[in-house]
MARDRENMAR-636523 format. One line per 8 residues: number of its first residue (from 1); their letters; for each residue z negated, x negated, y negated of C-alpha. Coordinates in steps of 0.1 Angstrom, whole numbers, padded with zeros to 4 digits. Example, Ala and Ser with C-alpha at 12.3 -4.5 7.8 and 13.67 -1.06 7.14 Angstrom:
MARDRENMAR-636523
1	as	-0078,-0123,0045 ~ -0071,-0137,0011
This chain:
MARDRENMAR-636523
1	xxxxxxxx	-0655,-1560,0168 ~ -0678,-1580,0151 ~ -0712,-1571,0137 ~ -0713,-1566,0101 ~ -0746,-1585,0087 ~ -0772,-1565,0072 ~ -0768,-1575,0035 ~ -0736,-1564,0031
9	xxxxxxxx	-0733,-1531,0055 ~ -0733,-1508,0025 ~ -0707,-1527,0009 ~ -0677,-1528,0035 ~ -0685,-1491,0041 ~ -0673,-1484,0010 ~ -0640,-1490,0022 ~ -0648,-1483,0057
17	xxxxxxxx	-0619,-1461,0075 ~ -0592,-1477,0053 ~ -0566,-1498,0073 ~ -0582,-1534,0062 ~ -0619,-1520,0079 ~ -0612,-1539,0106 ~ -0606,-1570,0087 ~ -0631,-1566,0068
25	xxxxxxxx	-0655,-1560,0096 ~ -0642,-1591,0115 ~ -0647,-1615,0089 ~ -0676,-1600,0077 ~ -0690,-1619,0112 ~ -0685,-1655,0090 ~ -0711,-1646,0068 ~ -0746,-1646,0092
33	xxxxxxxx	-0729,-1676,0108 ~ -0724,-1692,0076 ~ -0762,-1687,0066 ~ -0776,-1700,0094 ~ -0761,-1734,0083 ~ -0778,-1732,0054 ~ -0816,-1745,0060 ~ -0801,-1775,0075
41	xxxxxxxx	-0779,-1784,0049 ~ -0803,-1784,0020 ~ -0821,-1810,0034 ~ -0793,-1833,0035 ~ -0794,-1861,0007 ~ -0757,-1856,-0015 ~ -0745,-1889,0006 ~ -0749,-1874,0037
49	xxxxxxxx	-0732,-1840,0025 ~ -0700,-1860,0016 ~ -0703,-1875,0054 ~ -0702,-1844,0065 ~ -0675,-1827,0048 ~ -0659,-1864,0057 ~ -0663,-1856,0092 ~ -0643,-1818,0087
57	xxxxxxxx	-0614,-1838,0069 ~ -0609,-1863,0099 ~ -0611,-1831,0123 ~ -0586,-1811,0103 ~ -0560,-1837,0103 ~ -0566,-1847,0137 ~ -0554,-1812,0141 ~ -0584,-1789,0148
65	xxxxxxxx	-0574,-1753,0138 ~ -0589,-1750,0099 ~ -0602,-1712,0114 ~ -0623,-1730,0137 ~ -0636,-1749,0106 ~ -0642,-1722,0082 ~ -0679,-1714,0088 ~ -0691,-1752,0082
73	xxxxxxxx	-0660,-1758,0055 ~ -0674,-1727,0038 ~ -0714,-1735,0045 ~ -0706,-1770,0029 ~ -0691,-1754,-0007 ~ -0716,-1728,-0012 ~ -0741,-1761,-0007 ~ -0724,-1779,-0030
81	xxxxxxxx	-0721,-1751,-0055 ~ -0760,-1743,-0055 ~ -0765,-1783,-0059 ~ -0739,-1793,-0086 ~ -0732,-1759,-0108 ~ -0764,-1740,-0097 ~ -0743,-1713,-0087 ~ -0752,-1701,-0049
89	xxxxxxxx	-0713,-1677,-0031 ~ -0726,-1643,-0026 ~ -0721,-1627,0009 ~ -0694,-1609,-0010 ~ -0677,-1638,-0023 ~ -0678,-1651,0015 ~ -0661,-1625,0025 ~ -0632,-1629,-0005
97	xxxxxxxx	-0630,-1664,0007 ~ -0624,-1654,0043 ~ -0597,-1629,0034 ~ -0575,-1652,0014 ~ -0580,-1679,0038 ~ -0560,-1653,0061 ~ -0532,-1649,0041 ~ -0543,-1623,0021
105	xxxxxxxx	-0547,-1610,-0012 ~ -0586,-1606,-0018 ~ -0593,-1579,-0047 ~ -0622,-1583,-0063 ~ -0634,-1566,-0097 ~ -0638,-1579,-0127 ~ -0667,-1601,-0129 ~ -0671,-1605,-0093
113	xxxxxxxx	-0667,-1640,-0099 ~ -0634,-1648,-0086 ~ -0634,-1687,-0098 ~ -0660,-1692,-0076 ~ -0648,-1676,-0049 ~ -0616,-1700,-0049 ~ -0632,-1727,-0044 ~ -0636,-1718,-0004
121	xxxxxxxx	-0600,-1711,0006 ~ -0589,-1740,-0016 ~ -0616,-1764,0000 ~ -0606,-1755,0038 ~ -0566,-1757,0027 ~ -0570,-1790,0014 ~ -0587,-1804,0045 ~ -0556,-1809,0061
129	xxxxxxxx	-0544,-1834,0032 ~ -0514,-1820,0023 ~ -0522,-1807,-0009 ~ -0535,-1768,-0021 ~ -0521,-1755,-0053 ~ -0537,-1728,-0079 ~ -0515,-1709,-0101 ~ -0533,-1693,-0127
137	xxxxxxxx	-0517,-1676,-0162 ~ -0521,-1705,-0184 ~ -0530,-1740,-0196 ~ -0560,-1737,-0207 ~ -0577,-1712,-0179 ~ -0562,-1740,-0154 ~ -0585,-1766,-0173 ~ -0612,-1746,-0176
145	xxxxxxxx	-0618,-1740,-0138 ~ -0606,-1771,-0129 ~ -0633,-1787,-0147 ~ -0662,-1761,-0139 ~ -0655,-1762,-0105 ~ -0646,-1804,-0101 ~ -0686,-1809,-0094 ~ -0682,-1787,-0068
153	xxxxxxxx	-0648,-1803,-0052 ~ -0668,-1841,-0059 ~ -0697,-1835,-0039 ~ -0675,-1829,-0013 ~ -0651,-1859,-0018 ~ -0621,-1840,-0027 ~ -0602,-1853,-0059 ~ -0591,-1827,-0085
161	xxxxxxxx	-0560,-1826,-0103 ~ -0546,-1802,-0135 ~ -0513,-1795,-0143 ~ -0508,-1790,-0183 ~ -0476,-1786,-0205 ~ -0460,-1815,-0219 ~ -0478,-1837,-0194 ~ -0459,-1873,-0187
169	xxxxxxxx	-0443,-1873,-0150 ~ -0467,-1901,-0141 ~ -0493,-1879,-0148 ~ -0479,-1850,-0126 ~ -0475,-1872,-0098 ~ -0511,-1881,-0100 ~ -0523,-1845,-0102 ~ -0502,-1834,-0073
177	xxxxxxxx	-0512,-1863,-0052 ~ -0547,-1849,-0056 ~ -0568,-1830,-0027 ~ -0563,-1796,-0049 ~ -0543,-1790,-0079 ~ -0549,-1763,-0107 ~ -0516,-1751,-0129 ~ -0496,-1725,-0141
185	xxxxxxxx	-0466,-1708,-0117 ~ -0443,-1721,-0145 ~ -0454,-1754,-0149 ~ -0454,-1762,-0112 ~ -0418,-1738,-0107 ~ -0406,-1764,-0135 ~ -0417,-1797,-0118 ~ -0401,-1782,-0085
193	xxxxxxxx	-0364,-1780,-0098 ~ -0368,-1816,-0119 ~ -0374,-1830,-0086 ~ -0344,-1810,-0069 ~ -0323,-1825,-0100 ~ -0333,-1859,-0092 ~ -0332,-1857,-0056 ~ -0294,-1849,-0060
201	xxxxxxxx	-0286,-1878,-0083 ~ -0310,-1903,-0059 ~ -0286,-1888,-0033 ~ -0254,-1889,-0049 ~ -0265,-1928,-0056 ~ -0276,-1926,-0094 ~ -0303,-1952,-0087 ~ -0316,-1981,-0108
209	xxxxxxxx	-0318,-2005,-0080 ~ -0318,-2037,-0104 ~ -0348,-2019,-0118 ~ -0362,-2008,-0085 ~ -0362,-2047,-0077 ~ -0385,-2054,-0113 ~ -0410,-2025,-0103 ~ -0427,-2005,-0133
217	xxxxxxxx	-0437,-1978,-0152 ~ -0400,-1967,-0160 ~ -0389,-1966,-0118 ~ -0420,-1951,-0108 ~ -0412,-1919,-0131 ~ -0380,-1918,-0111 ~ -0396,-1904,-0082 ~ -0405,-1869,-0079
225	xxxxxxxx	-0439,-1857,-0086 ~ -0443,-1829,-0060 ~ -0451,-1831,-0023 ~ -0441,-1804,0002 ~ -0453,-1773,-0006 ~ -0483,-1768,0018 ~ -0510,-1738,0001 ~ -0510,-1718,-0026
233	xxxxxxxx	-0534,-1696,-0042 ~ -0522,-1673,-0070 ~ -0552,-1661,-0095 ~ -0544,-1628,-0113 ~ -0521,-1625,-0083 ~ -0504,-1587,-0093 ~ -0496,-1602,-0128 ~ -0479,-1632,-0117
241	xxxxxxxx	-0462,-1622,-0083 ~ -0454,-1587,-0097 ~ -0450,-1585,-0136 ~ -0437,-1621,-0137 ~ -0418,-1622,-0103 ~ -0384,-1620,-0118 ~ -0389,-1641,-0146 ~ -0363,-1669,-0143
249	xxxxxxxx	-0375,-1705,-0153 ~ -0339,-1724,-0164 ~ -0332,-1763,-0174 ~ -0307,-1764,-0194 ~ -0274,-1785,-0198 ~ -0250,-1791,-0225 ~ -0244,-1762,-0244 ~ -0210,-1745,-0233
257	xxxxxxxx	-0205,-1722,-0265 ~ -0196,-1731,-0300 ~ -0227,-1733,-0317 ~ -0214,-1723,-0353 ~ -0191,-1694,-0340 ~ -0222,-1682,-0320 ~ -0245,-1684,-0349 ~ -0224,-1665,-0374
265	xxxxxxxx	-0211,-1637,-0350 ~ -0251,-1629,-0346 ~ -0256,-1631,-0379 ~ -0228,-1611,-0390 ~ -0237,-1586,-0361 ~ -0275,-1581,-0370 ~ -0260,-1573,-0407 ~ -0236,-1547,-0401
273	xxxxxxxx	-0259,-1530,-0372 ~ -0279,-1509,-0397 ~ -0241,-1491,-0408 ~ -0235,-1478,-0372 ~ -0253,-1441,-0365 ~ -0264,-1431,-0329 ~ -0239,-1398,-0318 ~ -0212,-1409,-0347
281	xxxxxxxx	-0204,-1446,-0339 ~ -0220,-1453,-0304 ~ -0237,-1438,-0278 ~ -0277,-1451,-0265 ~ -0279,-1446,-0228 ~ -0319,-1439,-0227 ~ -0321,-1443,-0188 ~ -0299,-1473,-0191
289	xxxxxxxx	-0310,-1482,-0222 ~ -0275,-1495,-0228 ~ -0251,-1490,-0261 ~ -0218,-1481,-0260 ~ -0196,-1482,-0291 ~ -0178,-1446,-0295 ~ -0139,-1444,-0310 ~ -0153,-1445,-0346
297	xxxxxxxx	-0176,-1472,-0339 ~ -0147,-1494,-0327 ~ -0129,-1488,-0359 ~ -0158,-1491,-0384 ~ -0161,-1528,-0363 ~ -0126,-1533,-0371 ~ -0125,-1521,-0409 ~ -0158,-1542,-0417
305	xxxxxxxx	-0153,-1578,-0436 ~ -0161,-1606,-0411 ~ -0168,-1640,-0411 ~ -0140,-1665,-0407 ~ -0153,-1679,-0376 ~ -0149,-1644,-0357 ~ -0112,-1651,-0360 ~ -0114,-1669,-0331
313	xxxxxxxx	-0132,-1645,-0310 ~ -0114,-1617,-0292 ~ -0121,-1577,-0308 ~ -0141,-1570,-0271 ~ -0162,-1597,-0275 ~ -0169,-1586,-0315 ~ -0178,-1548,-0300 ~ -0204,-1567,-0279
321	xxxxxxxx	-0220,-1585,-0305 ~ -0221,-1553,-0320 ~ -0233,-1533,-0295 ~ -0260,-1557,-0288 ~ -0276,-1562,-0322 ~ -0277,-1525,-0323 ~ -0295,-1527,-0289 ~ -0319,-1551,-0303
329	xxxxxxxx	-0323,-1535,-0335 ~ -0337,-1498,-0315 ~ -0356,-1517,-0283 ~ -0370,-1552,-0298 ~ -0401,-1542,-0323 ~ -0416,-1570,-0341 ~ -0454,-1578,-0333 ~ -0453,-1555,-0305
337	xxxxxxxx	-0424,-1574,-0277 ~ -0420,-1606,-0304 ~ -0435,-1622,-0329 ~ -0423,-1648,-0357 ~ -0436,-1682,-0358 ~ -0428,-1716,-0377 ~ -0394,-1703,-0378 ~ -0390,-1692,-0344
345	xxxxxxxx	-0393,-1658,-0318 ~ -0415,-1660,-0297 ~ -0420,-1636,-0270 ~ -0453,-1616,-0261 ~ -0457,-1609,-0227 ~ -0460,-1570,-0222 ~ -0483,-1572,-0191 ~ -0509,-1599,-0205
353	xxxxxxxx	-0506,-1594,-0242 ~ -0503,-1635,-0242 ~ -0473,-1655,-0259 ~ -0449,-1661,-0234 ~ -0441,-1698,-0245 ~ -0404,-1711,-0240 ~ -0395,-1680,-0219 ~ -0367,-1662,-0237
361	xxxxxxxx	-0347,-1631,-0230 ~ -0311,-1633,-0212 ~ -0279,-1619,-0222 ~ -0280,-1623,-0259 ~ -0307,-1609,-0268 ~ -0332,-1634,-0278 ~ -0297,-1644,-0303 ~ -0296,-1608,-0311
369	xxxxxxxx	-0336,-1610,-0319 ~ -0334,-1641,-0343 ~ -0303,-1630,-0361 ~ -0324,-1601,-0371 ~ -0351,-1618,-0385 ~ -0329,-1643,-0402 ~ -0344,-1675,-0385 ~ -0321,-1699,-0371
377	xxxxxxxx	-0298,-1691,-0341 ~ -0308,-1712,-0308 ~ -0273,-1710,-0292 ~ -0272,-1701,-0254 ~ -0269,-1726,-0229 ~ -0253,-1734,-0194 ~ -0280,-1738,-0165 ~ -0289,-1771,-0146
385	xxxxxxxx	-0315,-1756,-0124 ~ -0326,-1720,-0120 ~ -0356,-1710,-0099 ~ -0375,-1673,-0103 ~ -0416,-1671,-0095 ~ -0405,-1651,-0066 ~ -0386,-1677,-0050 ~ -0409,-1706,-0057
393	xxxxxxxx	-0440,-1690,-0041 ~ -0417,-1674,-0010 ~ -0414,-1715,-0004 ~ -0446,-1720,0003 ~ -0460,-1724,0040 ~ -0489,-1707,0031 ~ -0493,-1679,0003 ~ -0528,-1663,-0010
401	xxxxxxxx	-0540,-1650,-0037 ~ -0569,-1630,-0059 ~ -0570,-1604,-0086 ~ -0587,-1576,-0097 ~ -0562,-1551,-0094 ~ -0540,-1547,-0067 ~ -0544,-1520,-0041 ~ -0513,-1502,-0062
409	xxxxxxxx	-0491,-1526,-0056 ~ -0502,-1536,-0022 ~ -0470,-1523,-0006 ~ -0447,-1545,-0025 ~ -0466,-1572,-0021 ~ -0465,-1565,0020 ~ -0428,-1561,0017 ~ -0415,-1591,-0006
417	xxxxxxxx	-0446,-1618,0002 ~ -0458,-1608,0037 ~ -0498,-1606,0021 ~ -0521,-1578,0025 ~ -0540,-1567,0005 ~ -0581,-1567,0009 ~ -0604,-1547,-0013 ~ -0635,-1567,-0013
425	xxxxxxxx	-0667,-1545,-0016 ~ -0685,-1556,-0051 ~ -0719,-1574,-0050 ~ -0737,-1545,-0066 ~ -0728,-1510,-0064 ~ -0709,-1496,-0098 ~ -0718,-1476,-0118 ~ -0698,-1473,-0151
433	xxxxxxxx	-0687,-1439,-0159 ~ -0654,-1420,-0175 ~ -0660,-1402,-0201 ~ -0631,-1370,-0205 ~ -0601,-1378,-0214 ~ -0587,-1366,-0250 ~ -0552,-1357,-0255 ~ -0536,-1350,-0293
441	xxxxxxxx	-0504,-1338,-0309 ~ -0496,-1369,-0327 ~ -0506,-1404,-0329 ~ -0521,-1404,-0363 ~ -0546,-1376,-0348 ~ -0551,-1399,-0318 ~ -0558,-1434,-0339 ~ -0590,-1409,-0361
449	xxxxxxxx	-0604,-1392,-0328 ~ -0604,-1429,-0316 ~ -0622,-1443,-0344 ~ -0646,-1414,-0344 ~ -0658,-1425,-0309 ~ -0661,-1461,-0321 ~ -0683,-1451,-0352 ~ -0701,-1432,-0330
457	xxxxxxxx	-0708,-1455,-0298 ~ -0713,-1481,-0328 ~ -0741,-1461,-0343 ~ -0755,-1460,-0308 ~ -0754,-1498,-0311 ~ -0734,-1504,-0283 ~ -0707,-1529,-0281 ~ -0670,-1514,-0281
465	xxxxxxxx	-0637,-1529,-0266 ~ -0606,-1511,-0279 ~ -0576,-1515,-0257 ~ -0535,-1511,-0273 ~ -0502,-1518,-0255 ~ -0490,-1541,-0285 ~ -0500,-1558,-0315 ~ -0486,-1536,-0343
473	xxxxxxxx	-0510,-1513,-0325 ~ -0538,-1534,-0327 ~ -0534,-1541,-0364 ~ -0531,-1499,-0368 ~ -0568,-1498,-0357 ~ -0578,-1527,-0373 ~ -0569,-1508,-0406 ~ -0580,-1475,-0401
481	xxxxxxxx	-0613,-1494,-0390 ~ -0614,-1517,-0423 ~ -0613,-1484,-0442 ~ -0643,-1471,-0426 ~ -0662,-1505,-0435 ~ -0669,-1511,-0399 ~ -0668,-1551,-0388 ~ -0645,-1558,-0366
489	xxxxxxxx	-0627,-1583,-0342 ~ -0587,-1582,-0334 ~ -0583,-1602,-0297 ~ -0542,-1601,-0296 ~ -0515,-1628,-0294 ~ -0519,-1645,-0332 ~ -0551,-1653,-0319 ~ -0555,-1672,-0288
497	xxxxxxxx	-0566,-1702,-0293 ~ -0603,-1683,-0303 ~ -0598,-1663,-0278 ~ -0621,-1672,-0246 ~ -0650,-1672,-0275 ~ -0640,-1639,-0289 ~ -0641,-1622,-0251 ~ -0675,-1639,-0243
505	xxxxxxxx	-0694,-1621,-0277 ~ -0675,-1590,-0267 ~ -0708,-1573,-0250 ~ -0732,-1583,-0276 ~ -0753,-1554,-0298 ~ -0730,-1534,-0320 ~ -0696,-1556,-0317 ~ -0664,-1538,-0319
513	xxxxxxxx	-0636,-1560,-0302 ~ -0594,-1547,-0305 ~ -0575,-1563,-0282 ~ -0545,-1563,-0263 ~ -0537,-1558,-0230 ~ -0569,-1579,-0208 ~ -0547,-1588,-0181 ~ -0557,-1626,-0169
521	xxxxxxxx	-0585,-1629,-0198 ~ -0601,-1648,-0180 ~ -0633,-1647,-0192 ~ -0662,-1622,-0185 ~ -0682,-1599,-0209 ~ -0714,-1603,-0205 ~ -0744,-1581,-0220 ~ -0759,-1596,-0253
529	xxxxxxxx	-0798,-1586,-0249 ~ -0809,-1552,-0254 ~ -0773,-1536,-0247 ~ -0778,-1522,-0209 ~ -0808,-1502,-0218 ~ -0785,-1479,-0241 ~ -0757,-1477,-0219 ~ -0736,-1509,-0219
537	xxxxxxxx	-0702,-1520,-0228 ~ -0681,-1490,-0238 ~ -0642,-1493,-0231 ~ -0616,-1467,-0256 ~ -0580,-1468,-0234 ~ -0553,-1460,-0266 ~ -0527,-1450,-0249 ~ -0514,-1455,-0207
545	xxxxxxxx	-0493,-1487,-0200 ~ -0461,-1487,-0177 ~ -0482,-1497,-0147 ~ -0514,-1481,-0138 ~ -0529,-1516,-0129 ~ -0528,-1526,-0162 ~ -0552,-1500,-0173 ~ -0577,-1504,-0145
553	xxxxxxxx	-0573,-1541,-0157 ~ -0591,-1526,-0189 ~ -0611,-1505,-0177 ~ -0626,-1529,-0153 ~ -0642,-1547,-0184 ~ -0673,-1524,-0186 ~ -0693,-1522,-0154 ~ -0695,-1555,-0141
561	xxxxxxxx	-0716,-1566,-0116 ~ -0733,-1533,-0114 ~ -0737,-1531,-0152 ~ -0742,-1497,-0168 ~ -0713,-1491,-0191 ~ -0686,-1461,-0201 ~ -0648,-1456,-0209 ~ -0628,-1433,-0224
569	xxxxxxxx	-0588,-1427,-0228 ~ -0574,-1412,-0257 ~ -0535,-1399,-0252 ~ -0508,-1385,-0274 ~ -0476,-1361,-0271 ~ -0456,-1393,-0284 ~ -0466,-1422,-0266 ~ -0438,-1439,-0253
577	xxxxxxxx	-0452,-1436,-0213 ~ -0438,-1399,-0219 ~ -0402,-1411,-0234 ~ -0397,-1439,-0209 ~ -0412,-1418,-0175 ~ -0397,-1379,-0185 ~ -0364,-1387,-0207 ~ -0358,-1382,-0241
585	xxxxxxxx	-0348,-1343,-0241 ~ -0384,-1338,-0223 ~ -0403,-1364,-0251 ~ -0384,-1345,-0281 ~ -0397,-1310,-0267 ~ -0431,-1325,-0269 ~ -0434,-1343,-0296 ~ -0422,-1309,-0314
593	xxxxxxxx	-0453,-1291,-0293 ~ -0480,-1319,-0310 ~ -0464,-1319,-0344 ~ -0472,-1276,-0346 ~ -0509,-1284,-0325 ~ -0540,-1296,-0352 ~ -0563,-1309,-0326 ~ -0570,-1317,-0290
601	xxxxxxxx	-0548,-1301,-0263 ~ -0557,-1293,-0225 ~ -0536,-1291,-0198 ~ -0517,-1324,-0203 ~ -0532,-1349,-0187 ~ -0513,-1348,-0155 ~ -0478,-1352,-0172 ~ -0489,-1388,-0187
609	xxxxxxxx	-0499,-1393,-0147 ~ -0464,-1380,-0135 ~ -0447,-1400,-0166 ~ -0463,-1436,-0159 ~ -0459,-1427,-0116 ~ -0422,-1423,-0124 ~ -0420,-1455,-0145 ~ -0439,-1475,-0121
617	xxxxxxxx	-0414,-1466,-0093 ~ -0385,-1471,-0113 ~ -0395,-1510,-0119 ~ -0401,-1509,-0082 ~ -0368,-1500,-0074 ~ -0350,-1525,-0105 ~ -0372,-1552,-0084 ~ -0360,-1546,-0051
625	xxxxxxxx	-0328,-1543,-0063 ~ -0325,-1577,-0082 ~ -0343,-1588,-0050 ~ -0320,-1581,-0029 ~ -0289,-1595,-0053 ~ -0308,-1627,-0057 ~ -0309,-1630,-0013 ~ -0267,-1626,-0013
633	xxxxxxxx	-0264,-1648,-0038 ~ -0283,-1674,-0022 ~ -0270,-1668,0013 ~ -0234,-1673,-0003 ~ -0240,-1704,-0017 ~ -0255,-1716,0010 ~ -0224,-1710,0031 ~ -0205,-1724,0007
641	xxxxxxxx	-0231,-1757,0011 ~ -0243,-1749,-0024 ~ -0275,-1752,-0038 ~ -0289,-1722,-0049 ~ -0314,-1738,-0071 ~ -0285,-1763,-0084 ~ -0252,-1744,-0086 ~ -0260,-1715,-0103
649	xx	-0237,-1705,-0130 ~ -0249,-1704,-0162
């Protein structure tokens, strides 16, 4: 076993008699190895340091093993990162480095600088020339460290490419043709099956061979823009290979539905759903969360004036519409899963709080969704190409990634991606604290206890970060805080183009920040002057979210790098954790117990634990499930010398 260095022995026994010790302990023997490089590479002019990393590239491709390479590879960035961004890796960060380079999923705490730490694994992966991909949650955070951490790459000779939305196919190729290329999953899952389309018609002999004679721009776009997929590291890795896995991303083809019969039965649908009565006319499945129309309700649909375009349709398929806008009209909340804008829905991610851009829900219900809020009716379509996140990263050679929360998940992530997971000891011990939880009758009594701890942390001086599940519950505290003439700042999805300023003045003297889930912010909070003497950033939880990670995700915002700071969760009888993880005949017996209570109840605390544990296993299971599905399917069409990426039906 090797010998753990002397700076960082307190760290990896913080973890030390966990299954990943050993790891941890081996790789730990980079770091002394790594700083002995160190004296002799400072002298080195920034010519010669480019020689040298040269001299690495040539070895690598002349097919020296890259774990042979990664104490000078790794010496060589954290040279190049004191030189050109005057930040020196930590021993810690070494260690993250060496932990994703093996196939691993590093966690590392917020503010533990994970950025920086990428730049190691991505550095040795792209030595070999064949490419090394990061997937982070969107455009702009893809920019961003691209461009911080291109000095870096530079100095080193390695070329740096970003992938961006609405980017011409030149450009693509360009980027991916680069040493290392920064993008989002979708983006790159996107580019993947426009090359697969274009690889069948190149096959199938759709080629422009007069133009292919001429040359030019036009031919050159008719080549695909990806090479194979070699390396890639996933930032905010639970997030993406977890909460986004299943996410399919489709190309559509020629519509296969009449547009105007569609449109009107939706619209008709979302009119008359208000009419029908839950235990009279249909029947709501809660665990299912399904409708079904009851022998009244199928009569109602059949006395109610209809459209003349629903002539055409048979009476089942007029029950489904109805069932479905019903559906939409209990489940689909606007400003908390949706939001309107210029005339369209679009969806907010649940697990980031972010607008989920051009992603839009199956089966009718995104329809369902705009018939009720009267904007225009974007038929459904038939699919040219279908790929989930799941599949595209399962395609890679190599898969890493780096997050701040995943030890929960870590055994899904061993199952469905082969990756461990790695808790990496932080650079300075921790020492934010949690403050008792509170739990209430009602949410009204909730929403004033929380805005008494606000008023007084914000009397204190410090700065405040309120957390909520949605938007409609940002804007409730936003209110109740207007009226108590406090000055605030509302983080959620209307605003995100501010919102990387927004988080950075989040730790500064007396500022009071409401946000939205934090997931993939991004961007650190860092202590304006004068706030760690009286106690730091303070963190107020509103309410649990379906997956525990998401709250350590919040949570993890006070405390960084060994920062003093506090948190607190406030809880009610009718938060939906309770509804969605106990049943409705449970959440009903409640929520009658904290409409008769008039303050803070004990006792309680361990049924939101139970309730959110039960939720998070349920999506476990609904994963491995569609998991498995998605494997047949494929395996079938393969058989059947299909493409599964191809010759899915719509």
């Amino acid at each position: 076993m090797a010998t753990i260095p002397q700076g960082i022995t307190r760290n990896v026994q913080v973890v030390a008699g966990s299954p990943t010790a050993r790891l941890l302990a081996r790789w730990a023997g980079y770091v002394p190895a790594i700083g002995a490089r160190e004296p002799a590479l400072t002298e080195l002019s920034d010519f010669d340091l480019r020689k040298e990393s040269l001299s690495l590239r040539y070895r690598a491709r002349s097919g020296e093993s890259l774990d042979k390479l990664l104490v000078e590879a790794f010496a060589l960035v954290r040279e190049a990162g004191r030189r050109k961004l005057g930040m020196r890796h930590f021993d810690v960060q070494l260690l993250g480095g060496a932990s994703v380079h093996h196939r691993s999923i590093a966690e590392m705490q917020t503010g533990e600088g994970k950025t920086l730490t990428a730049t190691l694994p991505m550095y040795l992966a792209a030595l070999e020339g064949k490419g090394a991909h990061l997937a982070t949650v969107n455009d702009y955070l893809a920019k961003r460290d691209a461009d911080w951490m291109r000095p870096l790459y530079e100095a080193l000779g390695m070329s740096v490419g970003v992938i961006q939305g609405q980017q011409p196919q030149n450009d693509r190729r360009k980027a991916y043709a680069c040493d290392v290329t920064y993008g989002t999953a979708n983006e790159m899952g996107f580019d993947f099956l426009r090359d697969r389309l274009l690889k069948r018609r190149i096959d199938e002999g759709h080629r422009d061979l007069f133009g292919e004679m001429l040359g030019g721009e036009a031919v050159a776009s008719e080549k695909p823009v990806q090479r194979d997929l070699h390396y890639m590291l996933v930032d905010e890795a639970d997030s993406i290979l977890i909460d986004e896995a299943r996410t399919p991303l489709i190309i559509s083809a020629l519509p296969g539905e009449d547009e105007k019969i569609a449109s009107e039965a939706y619209s008709w649908a979302a009119e008359m759903a208000p009419r029908f009565e839950e235990d009279v006319h249909y029947e709501y499945d809660h665990k299912e969360r399904r409708v079904d129309l009851e022998l009244d309700g199928r009569r109602l649909v059949r006395e109610l004036p209809k459209p003349p375009a629903t002539d055409k349709l048979p009476l089942s398929t007029i029950y489904e519409y109805i069932e479905r806008a019903i559906k939409v009209k209990r489940e689909m909340i606007l400003d908390r899963h949706y939001v309107v804008r210029d005339g369209e829905i679009v969806i907010v991610d649940e697990f980031t709080g972010r607008l989920a851009e051009g992603r839009k829900w199956r089966a009718g219900i995104h329809q369902a969704v705009e018939a009720q809020e009267g904007v225009e009716v974007t038929f459904e379509t038939n699919q040219a190409a279908r790929i989930t996140i799941q599949d595209l990263f399962l395609r890679y050679e190599r898969l890493t990634g780096m997050t701040g929360t995943a030890s929960t998940s870590a055994r899904e992530l061993r199952k469905i991606y082969k990756v461990h997971v790695v808790p990496i000891p932080t650079n300075r011990p921790p020492i934010r604290k949690q403050l008792p939880t509170q739990v209430y009758g009602t949410a009204e009594q909730k929403w004033l206890a929380i805005v008494e701890d606000v008023v007084e942390q914000h009397q204190q001086g410090r700065p405040v970060l309120v957390g909520t599940r949605s938007i409609d519950k940002s804007e409730i505290v936003s209110r109740l805080l207007e009226a108590q003439g406090l000055e605030h700042t509302v983080l959620n999805a209307r605003h995100i183009a501010m919102e990387a300023e927004i988080v950075a003045h989040a730790g500064e003297m007396g500022k009071i920040t409401v946000a939205t889930n934090m997931a993939g912010r991004g961007t650190d909070i860092k202590l304006g002057p004068g706030v760690e003497e009286i106690g730091g950033l303070h963190v107020v939880c509103t309410e649990l979210h379906e997956s525990q990670r998401i709250d350590r995700q919040l949570i993890g915002r006070c405390g960084r790098q060994g920062d003093p700071g506090t948190y607190r969760q406030f809880l009610s009888l009718d938060d939906e954790i309770l509804l969605m993880g106990l049943g409705p005949k449970r959440y009903k017996s409640l929520m009658a117990t904290g409409e008769k209570s008039n303050g803070m109840l004990n006792g309680y605390e361990s049924l939101f634990r139970r309730a959110q544990h039960k939720v998070e296993r349920k999506h476990f299971r609904d994963r491995k499930v569609m998991l498995y599905f998605e494997k047949e399917r494929q395996k079938m069409q393969r058989q059947m010398s299909q493409d599964p990426y191809l010759d899915t039906a719509g």
